[in-house]
N, C-alpha and C positions, 0 to 999 in steps of 0.2 A: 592562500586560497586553495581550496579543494581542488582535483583533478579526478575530473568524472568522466570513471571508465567504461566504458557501457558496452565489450564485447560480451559480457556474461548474459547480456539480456536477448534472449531469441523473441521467436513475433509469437510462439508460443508465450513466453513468461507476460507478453504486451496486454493479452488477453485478460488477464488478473483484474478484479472490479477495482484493486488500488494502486493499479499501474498509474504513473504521471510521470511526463516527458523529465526525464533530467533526473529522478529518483536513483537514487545507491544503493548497490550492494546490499549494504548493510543495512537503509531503511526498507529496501522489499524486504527480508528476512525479515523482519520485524513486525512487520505488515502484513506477512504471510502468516507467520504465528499467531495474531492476533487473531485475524479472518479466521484460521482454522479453530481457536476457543471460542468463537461466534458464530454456527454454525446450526444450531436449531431453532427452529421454522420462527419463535419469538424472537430471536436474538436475530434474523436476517431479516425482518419487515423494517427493524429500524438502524438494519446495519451503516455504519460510516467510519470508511479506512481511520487511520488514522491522523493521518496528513489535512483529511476534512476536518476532524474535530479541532485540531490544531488550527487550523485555520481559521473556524466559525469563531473559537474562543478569543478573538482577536481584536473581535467587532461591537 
């Protein structure tokens, strides 16, 4: 079982539009890189982290 460490995360980083309670390290970074190659103005009307995509594709 994972052990999730969550000093690195300030109320700063909480701010993030793909912050989610419980997320790692490693999936903000990744999350964050994403967000940032999605960043103009077409690529943000139908932006979604990627924890949502992951999520949606499930149903």
């Amino acid at each position: 079982m994972e052990e999730r460490n969550d000093k690195w995360l300030t109320p700063t980083l909480k701010e993030a539009p793909f912050y989610y309670p419980g997320i790692t390290l490693e999936e903000y970074e990744r999350e964050r890189e994403y967000f940032q190659n999605h960043q103009t103005p077409k690529d943000m009307i139908n932006y979604a982290p990627l924890w949502k995509q992951k999520e949606g594709s499930k149903n």
